[in-house]
DOFI-797403 format. One line per field, with one value per atom (N, C-alpha, C, O, CB): x, y, z; residue in three letters; chain; atom name. Coordinates in pm, whole numbers. Glycine has a CB too. Example, Ala and Ser with C-alpha at 12.3 -4.5 7.8 and 13.67 -1.06 7.14 Angstrom:
BEGIN
u: [1319	1230	1320	1424	1131	1285	1367	1290	1341	1408] $
v: [-569	-450	-330	-332	-447	-225	-106	3	114	-60] $
w: [780	780	780	846	905	708	714	787	804	572] $
residu: [ALA	ALA	ALA	ALA	ALA	SER	SER	SER	SER	SER] $
chaine: [A	A	A	A	A	A	A	A	A	A] $
atome: [N	CA	C	O	CB	N	CA	C	O	CB] $
//
This chain:
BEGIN
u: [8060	8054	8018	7995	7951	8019	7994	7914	7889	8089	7857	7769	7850	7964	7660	7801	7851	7902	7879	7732	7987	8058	8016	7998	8226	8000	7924	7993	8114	7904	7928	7967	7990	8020	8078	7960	7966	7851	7744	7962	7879	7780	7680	7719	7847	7564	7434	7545	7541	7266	7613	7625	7756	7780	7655	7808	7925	7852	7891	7934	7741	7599	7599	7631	7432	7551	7493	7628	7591	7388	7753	7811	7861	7929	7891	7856	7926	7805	7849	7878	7655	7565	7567	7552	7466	7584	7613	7699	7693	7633	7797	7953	7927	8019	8123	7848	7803	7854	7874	7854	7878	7875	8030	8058	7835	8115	8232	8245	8184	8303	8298	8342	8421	8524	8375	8418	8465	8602	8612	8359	8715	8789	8748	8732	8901	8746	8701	8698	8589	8831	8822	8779	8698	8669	8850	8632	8569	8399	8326	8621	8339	8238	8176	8214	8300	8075	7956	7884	7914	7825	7799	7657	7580	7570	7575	7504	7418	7324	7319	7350	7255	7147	7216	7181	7087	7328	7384	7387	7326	7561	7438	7502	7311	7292	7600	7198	7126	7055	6974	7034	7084	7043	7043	6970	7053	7242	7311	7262	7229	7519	7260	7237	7081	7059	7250	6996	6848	6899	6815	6670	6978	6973	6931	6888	6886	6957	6863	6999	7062	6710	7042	7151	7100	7178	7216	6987	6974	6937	6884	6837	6957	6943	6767	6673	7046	6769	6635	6647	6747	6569	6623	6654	6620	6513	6549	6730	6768	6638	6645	6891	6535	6440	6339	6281	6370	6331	6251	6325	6264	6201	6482	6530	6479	6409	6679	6551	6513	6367	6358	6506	6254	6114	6117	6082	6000	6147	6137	6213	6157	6188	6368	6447	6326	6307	6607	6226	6178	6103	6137	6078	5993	5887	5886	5885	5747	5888	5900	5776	5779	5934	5702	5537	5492	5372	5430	5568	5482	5490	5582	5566	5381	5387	5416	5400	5268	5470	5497	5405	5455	5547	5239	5166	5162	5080	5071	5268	5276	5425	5448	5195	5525	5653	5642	5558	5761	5752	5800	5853	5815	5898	5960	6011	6112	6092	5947	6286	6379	6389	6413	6468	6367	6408	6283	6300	6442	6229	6083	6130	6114	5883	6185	6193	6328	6355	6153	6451	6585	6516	6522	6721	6439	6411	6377	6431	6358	6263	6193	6318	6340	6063	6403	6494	6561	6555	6582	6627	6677	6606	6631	6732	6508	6450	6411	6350	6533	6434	6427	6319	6241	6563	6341	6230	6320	6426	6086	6233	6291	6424	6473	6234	6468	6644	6650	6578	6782	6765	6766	6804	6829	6827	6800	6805	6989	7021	6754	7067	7183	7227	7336	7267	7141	7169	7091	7110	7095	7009	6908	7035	7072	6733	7075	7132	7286	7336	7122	7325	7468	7424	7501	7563	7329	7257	7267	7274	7131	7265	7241	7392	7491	7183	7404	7478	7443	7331	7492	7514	7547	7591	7623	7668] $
v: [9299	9385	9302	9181	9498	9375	9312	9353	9472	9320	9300	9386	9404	9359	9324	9499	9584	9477	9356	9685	9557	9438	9458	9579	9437	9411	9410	9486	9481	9292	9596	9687	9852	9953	9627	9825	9951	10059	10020	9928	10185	10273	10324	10328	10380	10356	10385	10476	10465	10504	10540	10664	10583	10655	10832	10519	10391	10337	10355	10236	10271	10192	10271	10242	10176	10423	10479	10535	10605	10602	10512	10611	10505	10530	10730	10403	10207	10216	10202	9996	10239	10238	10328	10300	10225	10476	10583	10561	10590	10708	10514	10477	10319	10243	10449	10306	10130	10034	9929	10084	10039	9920	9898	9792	9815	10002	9993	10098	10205	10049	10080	10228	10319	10273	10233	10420	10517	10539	10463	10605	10649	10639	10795	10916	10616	10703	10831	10954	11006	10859	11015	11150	11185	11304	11203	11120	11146	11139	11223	11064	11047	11014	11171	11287	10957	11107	11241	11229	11124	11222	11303	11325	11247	11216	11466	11196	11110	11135	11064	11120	11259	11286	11261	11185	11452	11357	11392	11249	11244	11480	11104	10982	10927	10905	10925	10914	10860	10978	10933	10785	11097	11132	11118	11132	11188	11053	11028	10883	10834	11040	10838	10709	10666	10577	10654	10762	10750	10855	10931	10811	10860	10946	11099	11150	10881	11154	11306	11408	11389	11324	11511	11612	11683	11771	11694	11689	11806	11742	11631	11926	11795	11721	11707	11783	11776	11627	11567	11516	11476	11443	11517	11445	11282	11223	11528	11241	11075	10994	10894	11009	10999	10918	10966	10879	10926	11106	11121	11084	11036	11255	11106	11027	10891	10852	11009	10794	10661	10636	10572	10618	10702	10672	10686	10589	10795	10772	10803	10707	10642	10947	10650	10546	10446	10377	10492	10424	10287	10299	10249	10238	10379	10426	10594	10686	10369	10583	10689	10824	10947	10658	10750	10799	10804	10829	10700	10784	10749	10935	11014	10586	10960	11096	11067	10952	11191	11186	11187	11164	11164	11270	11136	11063	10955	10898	11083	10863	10772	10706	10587	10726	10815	10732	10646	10654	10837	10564	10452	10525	10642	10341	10472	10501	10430	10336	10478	10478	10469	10310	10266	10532	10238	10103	10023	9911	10048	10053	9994	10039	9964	10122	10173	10154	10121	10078	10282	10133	10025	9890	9850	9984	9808	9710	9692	9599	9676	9778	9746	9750	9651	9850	9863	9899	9748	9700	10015	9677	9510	9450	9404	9445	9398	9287	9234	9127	9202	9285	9222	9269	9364	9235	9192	9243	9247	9189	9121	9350	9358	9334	9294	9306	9376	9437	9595	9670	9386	9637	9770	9856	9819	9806	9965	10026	10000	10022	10211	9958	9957	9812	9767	10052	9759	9583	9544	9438	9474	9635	9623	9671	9592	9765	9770	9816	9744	9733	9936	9713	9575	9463	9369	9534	9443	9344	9300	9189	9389	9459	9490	9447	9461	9630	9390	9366	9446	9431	9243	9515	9624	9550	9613	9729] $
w: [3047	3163	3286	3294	3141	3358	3524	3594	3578	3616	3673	3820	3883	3866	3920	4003	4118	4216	4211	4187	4323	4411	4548	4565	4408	4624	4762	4808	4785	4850	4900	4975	4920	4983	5021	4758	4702	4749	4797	4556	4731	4753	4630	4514	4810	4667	4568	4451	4328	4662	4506	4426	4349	4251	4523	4349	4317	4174	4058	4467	4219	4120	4032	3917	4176	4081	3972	3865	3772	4032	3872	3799	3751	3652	3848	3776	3718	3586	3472	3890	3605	3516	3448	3329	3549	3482	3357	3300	3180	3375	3340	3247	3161	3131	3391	3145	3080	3147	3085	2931	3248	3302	3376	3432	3185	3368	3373	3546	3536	3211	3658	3705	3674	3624	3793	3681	3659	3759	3855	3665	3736	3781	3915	3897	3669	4048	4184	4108	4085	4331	4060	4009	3931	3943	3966	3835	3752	3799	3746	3651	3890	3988	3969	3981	4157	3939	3916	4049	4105	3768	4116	4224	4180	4061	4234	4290	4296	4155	4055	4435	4183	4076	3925	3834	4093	3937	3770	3730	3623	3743	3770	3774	3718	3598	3964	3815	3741	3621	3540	3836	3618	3494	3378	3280	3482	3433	3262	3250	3142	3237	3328	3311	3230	3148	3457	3289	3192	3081	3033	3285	3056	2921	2894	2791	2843	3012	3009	3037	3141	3169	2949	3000	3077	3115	2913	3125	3269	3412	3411	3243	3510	3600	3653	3627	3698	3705	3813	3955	4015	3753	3962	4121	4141	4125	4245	4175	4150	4170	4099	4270	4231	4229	4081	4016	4382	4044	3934	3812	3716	3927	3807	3675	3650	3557	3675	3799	3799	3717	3613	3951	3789	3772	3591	3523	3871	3549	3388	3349	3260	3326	3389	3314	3325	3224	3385	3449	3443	3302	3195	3580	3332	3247	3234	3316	3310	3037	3008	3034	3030	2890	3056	3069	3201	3219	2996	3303	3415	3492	3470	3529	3569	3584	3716	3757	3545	3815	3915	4016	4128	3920	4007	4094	4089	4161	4102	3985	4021	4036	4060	3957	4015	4092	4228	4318	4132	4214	4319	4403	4411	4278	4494	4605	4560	4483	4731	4620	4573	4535	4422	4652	4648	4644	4570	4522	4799	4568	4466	4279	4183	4531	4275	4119	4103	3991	4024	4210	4152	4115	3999	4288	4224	4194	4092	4031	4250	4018	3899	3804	3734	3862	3796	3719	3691	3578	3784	3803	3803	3790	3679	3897	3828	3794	3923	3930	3712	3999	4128	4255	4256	4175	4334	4469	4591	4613	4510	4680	4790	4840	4946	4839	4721	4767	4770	4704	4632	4873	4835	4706	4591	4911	4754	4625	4553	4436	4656	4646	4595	4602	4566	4659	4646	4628	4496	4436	4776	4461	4320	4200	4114	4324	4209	4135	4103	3991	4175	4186	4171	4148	4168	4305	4114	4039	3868	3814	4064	3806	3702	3642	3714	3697	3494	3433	3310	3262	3435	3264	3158	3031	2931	3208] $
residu: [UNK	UNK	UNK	UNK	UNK	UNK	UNK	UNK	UNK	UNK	UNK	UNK	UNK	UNK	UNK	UNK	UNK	UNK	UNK	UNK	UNK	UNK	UNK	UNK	UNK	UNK	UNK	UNK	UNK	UNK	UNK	UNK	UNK	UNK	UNK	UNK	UNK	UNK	UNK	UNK	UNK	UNK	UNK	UNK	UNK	UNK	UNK	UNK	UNK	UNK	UNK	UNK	UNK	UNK	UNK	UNK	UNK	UNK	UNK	UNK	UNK	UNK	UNK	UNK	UNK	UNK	UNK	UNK	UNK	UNK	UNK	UNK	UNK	UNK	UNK	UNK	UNK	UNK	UNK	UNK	UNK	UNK	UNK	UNK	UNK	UNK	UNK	UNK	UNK	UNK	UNK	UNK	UNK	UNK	UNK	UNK	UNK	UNK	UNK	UNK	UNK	UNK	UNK	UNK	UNK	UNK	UNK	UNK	UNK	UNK	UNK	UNK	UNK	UNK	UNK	UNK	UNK	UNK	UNK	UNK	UNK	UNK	UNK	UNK	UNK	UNK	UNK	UNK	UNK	UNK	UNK	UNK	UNK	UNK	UNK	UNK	UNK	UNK	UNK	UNK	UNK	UNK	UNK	UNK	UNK	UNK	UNK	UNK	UNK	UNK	UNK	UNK	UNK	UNK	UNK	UNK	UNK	UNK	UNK	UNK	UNK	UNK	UNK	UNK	UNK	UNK	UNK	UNK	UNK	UNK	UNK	UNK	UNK	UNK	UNK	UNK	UNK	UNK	UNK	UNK	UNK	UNK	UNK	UNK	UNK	UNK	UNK	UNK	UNK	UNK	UNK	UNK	UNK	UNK	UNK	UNK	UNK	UNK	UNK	UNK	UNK	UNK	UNK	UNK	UNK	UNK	UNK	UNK	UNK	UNK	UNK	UNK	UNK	UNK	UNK	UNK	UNK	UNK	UNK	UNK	UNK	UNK	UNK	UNK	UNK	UNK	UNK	UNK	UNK	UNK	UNK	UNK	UNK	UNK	UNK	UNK	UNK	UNK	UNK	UNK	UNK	UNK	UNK	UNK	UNK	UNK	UNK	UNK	UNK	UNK	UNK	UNK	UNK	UNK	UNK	UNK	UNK	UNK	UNK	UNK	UNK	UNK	UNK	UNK	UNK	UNK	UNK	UNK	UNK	UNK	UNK	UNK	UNK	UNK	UNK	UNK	UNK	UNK	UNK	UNK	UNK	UNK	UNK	UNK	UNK	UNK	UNK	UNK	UNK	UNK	UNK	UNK	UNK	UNK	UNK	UNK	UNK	UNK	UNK	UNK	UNK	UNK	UNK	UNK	UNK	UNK	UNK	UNK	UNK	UNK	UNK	UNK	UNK	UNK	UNK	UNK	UNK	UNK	UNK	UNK	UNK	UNK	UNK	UNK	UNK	UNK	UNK	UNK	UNK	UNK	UNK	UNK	UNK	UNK	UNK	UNK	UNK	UNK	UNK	UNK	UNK	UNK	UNK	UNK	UNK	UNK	UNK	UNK	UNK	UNK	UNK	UNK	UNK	UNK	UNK	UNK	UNK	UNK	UNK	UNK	UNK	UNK	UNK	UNK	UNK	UNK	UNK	UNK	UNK	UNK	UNK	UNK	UNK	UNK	UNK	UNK	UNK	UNK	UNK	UNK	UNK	UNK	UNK	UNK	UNK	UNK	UNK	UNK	UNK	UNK	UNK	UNK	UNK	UNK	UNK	UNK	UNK	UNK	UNK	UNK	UNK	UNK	UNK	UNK	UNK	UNK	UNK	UNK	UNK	UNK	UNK	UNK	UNK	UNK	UNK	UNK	UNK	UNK	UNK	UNK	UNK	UNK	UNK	UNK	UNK	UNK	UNK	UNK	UNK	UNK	UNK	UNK	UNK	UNK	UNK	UNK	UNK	UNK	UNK	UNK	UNK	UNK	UNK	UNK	UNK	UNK	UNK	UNK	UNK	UNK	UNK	UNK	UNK	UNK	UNK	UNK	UNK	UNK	UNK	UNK] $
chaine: [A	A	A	A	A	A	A	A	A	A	A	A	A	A	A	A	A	A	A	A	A	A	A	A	A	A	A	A	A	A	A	A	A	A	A	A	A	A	A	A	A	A	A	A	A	A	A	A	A	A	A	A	A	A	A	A	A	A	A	A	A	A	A	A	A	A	A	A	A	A	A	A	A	A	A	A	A	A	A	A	A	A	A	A	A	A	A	A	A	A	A	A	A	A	A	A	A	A	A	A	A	A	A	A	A	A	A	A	A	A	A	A	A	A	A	A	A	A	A	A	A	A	A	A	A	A	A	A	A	A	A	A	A	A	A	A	A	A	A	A	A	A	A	A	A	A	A	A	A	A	A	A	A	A	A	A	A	A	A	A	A	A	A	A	A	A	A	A	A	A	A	A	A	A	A	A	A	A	A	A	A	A	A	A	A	A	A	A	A	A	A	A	A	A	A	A	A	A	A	A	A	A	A	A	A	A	A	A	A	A	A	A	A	A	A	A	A	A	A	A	A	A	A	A	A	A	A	A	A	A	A	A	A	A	A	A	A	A	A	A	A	A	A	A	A	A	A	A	A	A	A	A	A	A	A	A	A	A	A	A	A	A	A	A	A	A	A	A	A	A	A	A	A	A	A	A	A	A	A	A	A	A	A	A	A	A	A	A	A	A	A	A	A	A	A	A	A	A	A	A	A	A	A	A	A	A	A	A	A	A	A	A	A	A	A	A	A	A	A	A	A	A	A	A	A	A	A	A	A	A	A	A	A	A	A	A	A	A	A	A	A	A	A	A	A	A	A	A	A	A	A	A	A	A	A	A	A	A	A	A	A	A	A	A	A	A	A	A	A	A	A	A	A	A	A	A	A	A	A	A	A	A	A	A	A	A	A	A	A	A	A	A	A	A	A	A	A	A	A	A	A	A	A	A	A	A	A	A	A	A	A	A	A	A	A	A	A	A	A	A	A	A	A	A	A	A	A	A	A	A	A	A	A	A	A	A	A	A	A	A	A	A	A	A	A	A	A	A	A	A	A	A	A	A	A	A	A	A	A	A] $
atome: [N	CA	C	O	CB	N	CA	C	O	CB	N	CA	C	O	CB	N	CA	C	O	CB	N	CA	C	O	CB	N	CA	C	O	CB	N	CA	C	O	CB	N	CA	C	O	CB	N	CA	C	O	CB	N	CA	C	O	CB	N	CA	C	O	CB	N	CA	C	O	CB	N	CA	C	O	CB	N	CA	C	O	CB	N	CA	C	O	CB	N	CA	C	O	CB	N	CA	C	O	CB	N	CA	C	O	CB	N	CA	C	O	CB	N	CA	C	O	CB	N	CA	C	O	CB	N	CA	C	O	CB	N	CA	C	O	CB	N	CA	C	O	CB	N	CA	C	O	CB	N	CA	C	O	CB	N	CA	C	O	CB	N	CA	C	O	CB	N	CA	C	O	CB	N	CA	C	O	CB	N	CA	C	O	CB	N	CA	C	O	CB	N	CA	C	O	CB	N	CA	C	O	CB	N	CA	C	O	CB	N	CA	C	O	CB	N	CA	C	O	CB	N	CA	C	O	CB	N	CA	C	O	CB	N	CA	C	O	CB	N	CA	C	O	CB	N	CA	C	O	CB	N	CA	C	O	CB	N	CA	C	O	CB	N	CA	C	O	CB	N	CA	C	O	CB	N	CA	C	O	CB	N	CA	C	O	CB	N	CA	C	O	CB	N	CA	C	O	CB	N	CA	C	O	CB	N	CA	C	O	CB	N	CA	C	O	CB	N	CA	C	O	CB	N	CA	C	O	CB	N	CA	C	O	CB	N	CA	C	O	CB	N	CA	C	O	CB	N	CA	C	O	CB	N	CA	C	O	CB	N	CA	C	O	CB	N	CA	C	O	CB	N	CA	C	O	CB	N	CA	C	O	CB	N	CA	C	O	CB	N	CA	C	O	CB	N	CA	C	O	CB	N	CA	C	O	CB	N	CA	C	O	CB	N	CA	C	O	CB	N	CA	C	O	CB	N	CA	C	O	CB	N	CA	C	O	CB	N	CA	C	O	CB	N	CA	C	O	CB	N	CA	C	O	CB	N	CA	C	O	CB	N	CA	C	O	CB	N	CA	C	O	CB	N	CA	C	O	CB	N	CA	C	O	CB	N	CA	C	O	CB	N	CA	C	O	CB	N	CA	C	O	CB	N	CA	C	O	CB	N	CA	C	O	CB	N	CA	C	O	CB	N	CA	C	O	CB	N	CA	C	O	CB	N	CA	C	O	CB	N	CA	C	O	CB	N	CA	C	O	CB] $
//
C-alpha cells in the first residue's frame, strides 16, 4: 500500500484509510465522520475527532481527547503536521 499524495483532502485520508490503504472510487467516498468511524472499526457513527480519539486509545474518555491535529498526529507517528499532512503519512 501507499500513503496519501500531497494536496489530498482530510476527507480523501480518511476514506484511503477506511478502505486499507487503497482510495476509493469518488462515488463510493463516505463523510468525513462515517470514513473515520469505519476506519476505527465502529458501525455507528461519532463524530470524526471522537472516533479518531478511540482509534488512538481505546480507553481514553472524552476529558481527555486531543484536538484534531494532535490525535492524527498521534494516530502517524508524527508531530506538528496537520491533521491531513499526519494522515498521508500513514502507510496501510
Amino acid at each position: 500500500m501507499a500513503t496519501g499524495y500531497e494536496g489530498s483532502t482530510l476527507v480523501a485520508e480518511l476514506n484511503r484509510l477506511a478502505n486499507g490503504g487503497t482510495y476509493p472510487a469518488r462515488t463510493a467516498f463516505l463523510e468525513e465522520a462515517a470514513a473515520a468511524c469505519k476506519w476505527a472499526g465502529f458501525s455507528y457513527i461519532y463524530e470524526t475527532v471522537h472516533a479518531l480519539n478511540l482509534k488512538a486509545s481505546s480507553t481514553r474518555s472524552p476529558a481527555d481527547f486531543k484536538g484534531l491535529n494532535a490525535v492524527c498526529n498521534e494516530l502517524a507517528g508524527t508531530t506538528g503536521k496537520s491533521a491531513v499532512s499526519a494522515l498521508r503519512s500513514i502507510n496501510l
